[in-house]
KEBA-247821 format. One record per residue: residue number from 0; y, x, z of N, C-alpha, C, CB in turn; chain. Coordinates in nm, 2 decimals, always signed. Glycine has a CB too. Layout:
! KEBA-247821
nr:n.yy:n.xx:n.zz:ca.yy:ca.xx:ca.zz:c.yy:c.xx:c.zz:cb.yy:cb.xx:cb.zz:kette
NUM:Y:X:Z:Y:X:Z:Y:X:Z:Y:X:Z:A .
...
! end
This chain:
! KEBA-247821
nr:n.yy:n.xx:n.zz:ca.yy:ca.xx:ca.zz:c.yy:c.xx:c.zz:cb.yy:cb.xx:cb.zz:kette
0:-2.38:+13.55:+6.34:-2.26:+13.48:+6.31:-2.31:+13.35:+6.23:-2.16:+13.56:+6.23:A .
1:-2.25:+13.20:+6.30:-2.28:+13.10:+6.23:-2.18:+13.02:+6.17:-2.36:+13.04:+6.30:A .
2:-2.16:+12.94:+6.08:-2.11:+12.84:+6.07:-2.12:+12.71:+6.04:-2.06:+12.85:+6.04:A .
3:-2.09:+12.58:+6.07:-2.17:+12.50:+6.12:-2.04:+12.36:+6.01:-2.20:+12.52:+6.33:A .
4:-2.10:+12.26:+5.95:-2.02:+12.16:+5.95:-2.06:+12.03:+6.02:-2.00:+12.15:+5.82:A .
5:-1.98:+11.94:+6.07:-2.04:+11.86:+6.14:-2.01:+11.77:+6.06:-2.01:+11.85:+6.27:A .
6:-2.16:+11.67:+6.01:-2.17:+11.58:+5.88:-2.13:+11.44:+5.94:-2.34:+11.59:+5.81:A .
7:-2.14:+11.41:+6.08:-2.12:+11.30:+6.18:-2.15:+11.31:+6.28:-2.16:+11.19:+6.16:A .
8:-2.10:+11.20:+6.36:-2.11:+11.24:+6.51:-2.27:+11.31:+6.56:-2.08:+11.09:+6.59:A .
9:-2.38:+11.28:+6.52:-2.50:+11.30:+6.58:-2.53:+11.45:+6.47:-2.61:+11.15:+6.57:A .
10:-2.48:+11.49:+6.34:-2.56:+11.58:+6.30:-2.43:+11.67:+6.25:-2.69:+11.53:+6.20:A .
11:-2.49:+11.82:+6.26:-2.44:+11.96:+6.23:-2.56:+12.04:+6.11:-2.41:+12.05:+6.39:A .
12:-2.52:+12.06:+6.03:-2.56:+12.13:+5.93:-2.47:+12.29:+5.91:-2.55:+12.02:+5.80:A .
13:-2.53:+12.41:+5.87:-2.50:+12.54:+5.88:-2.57:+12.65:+5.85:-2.47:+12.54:+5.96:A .
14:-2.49:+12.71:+5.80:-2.57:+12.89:+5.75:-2.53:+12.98:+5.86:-2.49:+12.98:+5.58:A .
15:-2.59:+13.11:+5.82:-2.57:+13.18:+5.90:-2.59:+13.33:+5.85:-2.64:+13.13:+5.99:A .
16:-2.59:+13.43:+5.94:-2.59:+13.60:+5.90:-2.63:+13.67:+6.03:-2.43:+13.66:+5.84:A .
17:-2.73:+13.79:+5.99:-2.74:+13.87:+6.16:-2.73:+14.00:+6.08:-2.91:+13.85:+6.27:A .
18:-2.71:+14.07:+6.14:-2.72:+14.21:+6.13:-2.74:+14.31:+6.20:-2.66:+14.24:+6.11:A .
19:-2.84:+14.39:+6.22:-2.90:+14.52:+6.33:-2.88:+14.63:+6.28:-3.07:+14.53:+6.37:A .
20:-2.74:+14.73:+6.41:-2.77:+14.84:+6.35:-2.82:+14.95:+6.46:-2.64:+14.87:+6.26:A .
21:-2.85:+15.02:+6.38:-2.85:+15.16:+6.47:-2.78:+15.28:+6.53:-2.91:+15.21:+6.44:A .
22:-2.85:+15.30:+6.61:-2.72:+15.46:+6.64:-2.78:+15.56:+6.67:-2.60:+15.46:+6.78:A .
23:-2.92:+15.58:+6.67:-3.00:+15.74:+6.73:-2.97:+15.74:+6.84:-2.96:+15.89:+6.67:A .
24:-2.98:+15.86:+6.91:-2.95:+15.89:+7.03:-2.87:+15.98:+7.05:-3.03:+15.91:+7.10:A .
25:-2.81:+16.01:+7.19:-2.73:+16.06:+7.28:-2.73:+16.20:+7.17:-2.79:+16.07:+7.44:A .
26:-2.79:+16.25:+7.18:-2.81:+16.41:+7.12:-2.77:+16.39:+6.95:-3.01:+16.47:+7.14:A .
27:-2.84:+16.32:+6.90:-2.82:+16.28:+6.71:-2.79:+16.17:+6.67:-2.94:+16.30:+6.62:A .
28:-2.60:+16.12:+6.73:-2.61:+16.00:+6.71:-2.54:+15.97:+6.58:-2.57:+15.93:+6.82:A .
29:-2.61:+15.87:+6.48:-2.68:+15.83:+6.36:-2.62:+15.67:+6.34:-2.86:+15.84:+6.37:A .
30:-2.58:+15.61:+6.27:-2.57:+15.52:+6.21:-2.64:+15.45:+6.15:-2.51:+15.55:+6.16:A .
31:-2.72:+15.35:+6.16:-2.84:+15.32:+6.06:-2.86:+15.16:+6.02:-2.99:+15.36:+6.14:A .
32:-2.90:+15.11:+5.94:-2.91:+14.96:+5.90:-3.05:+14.92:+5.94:-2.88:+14.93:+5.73:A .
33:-3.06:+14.88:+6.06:-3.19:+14.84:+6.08:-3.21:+14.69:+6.01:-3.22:+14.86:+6.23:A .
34:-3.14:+14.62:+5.98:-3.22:+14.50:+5.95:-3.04:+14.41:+5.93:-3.37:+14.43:+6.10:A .
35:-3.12:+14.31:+5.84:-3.03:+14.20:+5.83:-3.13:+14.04:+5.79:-2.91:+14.24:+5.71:A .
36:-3.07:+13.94:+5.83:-3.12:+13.84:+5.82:-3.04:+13.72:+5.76:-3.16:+13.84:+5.94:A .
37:-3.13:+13.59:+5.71:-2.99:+13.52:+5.64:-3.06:+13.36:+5.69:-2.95:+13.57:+5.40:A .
38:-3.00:+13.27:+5.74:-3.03:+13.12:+5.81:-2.94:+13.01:+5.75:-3.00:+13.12:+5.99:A .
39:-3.00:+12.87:+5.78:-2.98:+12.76:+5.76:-3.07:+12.68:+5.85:-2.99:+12.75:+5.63:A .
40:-2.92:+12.60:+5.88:-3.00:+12.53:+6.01:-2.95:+12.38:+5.99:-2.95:+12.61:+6.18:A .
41:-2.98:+12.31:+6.11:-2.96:+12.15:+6.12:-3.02:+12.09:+6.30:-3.08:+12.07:+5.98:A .
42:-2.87:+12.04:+6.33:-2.89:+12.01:+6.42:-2.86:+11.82:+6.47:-2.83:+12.12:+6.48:A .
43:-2.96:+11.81:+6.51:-2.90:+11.61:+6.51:-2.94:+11.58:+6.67:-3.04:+11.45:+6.37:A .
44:-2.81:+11.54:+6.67:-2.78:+11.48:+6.85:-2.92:+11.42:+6.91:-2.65:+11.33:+6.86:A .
45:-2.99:+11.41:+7.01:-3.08:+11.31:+7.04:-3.02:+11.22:+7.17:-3.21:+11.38:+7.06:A .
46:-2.99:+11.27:+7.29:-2.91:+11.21:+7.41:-2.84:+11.37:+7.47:-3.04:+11.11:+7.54:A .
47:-2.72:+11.35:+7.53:-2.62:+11.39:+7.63:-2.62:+11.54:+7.53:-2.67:+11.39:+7.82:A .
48:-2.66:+11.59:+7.56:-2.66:+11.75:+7.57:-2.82:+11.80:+7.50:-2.64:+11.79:+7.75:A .
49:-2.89:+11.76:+7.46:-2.96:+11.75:+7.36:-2.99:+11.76:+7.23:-2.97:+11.70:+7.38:A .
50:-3.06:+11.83:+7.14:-3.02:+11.80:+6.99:-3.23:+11.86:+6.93:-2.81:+11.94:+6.91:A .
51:-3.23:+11.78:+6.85:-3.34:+11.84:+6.76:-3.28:+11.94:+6.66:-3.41:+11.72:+6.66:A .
52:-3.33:+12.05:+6.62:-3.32:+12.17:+6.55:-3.38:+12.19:+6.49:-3.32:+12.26:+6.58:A .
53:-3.36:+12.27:+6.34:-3.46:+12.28:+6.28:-3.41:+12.32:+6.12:-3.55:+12.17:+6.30:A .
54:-3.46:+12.47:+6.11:-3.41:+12.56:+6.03:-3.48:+12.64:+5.93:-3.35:+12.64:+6.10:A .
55:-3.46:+12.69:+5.86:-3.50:+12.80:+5.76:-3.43:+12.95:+5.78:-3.46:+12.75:+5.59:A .
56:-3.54:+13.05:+5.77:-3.48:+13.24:+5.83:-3.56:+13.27:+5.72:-3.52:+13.35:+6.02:A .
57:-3.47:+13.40:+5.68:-3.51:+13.46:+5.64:-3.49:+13.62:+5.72:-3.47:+13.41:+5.53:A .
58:-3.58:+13.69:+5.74:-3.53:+13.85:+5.84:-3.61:+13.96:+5.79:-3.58:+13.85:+6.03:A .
59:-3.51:+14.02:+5.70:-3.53:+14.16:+5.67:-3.57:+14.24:+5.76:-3.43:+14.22:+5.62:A .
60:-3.72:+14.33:+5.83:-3.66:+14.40:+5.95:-3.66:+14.56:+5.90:-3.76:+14.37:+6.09:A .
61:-3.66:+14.55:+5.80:-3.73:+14.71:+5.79:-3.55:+14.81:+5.76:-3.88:+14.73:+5.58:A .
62:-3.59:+14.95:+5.75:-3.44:+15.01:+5.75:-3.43:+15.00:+5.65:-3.40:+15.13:+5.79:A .
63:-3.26:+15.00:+5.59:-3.26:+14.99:+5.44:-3.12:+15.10:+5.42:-3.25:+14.79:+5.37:A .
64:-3.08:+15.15:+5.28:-2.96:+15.23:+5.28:-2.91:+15.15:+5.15:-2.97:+15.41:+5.27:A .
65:-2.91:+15.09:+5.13:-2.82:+15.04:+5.04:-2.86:+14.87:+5.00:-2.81:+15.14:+4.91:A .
66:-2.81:+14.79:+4.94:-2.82:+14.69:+4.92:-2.91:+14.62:+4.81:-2.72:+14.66:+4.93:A .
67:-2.97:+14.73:+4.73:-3.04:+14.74:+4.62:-3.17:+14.72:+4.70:-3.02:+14.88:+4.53:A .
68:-3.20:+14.80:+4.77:-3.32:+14.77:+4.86:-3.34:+14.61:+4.91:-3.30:+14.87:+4.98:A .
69:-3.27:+14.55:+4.95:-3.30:+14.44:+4.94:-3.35:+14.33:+4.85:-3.24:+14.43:+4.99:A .
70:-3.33:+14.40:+4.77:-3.42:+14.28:+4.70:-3.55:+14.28:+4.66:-3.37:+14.26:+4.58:A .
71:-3.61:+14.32:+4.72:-3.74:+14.33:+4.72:-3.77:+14.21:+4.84:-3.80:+14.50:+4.75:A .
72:-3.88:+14.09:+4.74:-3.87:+14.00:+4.79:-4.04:+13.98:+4.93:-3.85:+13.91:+4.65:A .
73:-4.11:+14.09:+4.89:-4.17:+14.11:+4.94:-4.19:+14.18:+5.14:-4.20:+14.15:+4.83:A .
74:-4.09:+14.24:+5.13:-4.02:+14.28:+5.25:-3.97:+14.15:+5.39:-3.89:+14.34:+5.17:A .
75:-3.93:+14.06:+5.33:-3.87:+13.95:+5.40:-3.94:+13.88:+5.47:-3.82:+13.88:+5.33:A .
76:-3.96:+13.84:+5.55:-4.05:+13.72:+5.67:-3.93:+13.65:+5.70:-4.16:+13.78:+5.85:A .
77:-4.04:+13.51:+5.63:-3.98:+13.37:+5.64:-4.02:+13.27:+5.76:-4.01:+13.31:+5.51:A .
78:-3.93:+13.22:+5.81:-3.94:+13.13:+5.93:-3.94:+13.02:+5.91:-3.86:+13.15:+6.02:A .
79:-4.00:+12.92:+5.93:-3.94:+12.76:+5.97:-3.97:+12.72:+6.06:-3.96:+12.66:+5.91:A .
80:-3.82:+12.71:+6.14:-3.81:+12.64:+6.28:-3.79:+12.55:+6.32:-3.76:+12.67:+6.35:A .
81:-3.89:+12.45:+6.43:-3.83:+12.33:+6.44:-3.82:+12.31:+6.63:-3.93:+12.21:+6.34:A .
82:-3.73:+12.23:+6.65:-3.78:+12.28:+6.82:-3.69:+12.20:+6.86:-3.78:+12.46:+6.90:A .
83:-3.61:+12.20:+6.99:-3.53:+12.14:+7.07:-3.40:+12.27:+7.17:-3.64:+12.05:+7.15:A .
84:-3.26:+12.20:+7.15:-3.15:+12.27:+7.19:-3.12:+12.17:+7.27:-3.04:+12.33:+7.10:A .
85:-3.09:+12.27:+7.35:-2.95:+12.23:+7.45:-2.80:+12.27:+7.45:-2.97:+12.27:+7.59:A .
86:-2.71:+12.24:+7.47:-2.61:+12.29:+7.43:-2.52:+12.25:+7.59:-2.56:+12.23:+7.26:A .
87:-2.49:+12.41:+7.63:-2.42:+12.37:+7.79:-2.26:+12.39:+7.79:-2.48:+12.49:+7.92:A .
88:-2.18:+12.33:+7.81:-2.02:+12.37:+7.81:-1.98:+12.45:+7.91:-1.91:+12.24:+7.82:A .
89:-1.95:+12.61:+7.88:-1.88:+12.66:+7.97:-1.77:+12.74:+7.93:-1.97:+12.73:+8.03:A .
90:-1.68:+12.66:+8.01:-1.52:+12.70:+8.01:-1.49:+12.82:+8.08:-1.42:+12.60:+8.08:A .
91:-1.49:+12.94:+7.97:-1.42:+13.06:+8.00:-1.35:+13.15:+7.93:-1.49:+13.13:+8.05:A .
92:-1.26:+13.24:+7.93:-1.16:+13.30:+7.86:-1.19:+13.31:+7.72:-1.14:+13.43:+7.90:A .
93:-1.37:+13.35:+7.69:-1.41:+13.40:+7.56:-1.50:+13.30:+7.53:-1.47:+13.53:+7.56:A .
94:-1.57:+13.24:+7.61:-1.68:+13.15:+7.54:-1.69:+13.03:+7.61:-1.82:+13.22:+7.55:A .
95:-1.69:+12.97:+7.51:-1.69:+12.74:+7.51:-1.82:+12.71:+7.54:-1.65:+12.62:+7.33:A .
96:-1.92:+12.82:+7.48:-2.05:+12.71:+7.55:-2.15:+12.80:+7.52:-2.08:+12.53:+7.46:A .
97:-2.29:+12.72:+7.61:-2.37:+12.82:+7.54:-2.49:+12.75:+7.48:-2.42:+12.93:+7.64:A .
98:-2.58:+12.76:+7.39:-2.68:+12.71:+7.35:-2.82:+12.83:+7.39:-2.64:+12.68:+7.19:A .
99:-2.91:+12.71:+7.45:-3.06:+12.73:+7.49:-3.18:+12.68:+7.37:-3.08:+12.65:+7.64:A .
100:-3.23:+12.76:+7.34:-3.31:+12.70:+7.17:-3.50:+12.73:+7.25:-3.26:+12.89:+6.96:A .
101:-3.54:+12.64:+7.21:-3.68:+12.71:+7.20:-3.76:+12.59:+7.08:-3.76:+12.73:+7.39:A .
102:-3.85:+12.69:+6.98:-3.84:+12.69:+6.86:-3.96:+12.71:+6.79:-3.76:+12.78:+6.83:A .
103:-4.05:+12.61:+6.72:-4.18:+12.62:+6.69:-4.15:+12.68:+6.54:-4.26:+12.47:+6.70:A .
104:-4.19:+12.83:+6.52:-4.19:+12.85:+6.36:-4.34:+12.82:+6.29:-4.15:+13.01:+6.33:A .
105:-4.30:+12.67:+6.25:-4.41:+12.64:+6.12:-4.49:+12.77:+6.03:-4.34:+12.56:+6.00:A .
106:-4.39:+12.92:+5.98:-4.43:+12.96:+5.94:-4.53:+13.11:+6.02:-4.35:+12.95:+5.86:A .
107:-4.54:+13.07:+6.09:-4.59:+13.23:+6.20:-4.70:+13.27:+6.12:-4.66:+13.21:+6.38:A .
108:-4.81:+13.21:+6.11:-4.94:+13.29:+6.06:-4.92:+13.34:+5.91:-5.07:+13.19:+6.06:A .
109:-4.84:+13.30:+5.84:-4.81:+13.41:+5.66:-4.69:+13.51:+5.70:-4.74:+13.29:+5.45:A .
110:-4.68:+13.53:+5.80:-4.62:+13.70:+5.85:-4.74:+13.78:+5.82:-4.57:+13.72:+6.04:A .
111:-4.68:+13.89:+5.76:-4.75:+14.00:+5.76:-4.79:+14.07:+5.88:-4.69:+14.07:+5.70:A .
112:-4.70:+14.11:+5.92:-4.73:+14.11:+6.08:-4.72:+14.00:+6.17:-4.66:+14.18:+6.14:A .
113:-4.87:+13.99:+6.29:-4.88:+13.86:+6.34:-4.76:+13.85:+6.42:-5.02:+13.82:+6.41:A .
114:-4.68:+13.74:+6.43:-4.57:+13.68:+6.52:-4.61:+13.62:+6.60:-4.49:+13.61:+6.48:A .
115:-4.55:+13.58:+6.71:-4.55:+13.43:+6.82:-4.50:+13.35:+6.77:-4.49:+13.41:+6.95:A .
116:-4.57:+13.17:+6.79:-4.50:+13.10:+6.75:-4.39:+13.04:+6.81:-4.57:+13.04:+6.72:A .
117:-4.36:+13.04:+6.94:-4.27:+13.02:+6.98:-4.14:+13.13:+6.98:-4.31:+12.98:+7.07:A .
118:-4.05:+13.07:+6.99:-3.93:+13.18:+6.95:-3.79:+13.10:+7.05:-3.89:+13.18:+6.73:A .
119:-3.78:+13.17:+7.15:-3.67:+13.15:+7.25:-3.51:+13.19:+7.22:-3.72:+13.24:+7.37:A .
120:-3.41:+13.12:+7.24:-3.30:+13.17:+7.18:-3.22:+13.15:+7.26:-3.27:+13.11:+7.06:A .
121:-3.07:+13.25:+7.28:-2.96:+13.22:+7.37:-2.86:+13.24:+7.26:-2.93:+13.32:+7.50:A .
122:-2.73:+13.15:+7.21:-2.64:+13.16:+7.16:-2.52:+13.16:+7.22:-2.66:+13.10:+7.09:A .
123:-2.39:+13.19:+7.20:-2.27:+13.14:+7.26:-2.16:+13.12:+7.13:-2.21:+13.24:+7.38:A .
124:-2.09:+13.03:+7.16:-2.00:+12.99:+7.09:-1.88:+13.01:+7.15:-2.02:+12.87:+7.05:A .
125:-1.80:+13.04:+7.04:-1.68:+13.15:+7.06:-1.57:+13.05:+7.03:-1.68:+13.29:+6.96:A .
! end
């Protein structure tokens, strides 16, 4: 979930929130907090359908049961992404458009665990 202000015609500035949960399986199904994540982003027009991007994540991935747990600052892998969007208009009952991301994270190598630097994205706007 994002939200976005648009600062002028060419640029959008915005935070954001993710959240993963779980459910176990078929046999022991479970409820679980797998992860949450927290963004800030920036997007500036370049031509038509086009825009430069380029953001700050933060992504909790580990399971957590309460919110106390999160503060442990050590837990968190930090992202900075810079890359290029497209943004396509599609007129349908539920969704206005969709956004195509693909995304150089400056920060890949001080992950704890090694990441890819590229980072592919599909969004839709509601």
């Amino acid at each position: 979930l994002s939200v976005g202000y648009k600062l002028n015609d060419k640029s959008t500035t915005g935070i954001g929130v993710a959240y993963k949960m779980g459910y176990g399986s078929i046999q022991n199904f479970k409820i679980s907090h797998e992860g949450i994540g927290l963004r800030s982003f920036i997007d500036w027009k370049l031509k038509k359908q086009f825009f430069v991007s380029g953001g700050y994540e933060m992504n909790y991935n580990t399971v957590f049961t309460n919110l106390r747990s999160l503060q442990s600052s050590n837990e968190w892998q930090r992202s900075g992404l810079i890359g290029i969007t497209k943004k396509i208009k599609i007129k349908t009952k539920y969704v206005k458009g969709t956004n195509l991301q693909l995304l150089y994270d400056v920060l890949h190598n001080n992950h704890v665990v090694p990441t890819q630097p590229i980072v592919f994205r599909v969004g839709y706007n509601f």
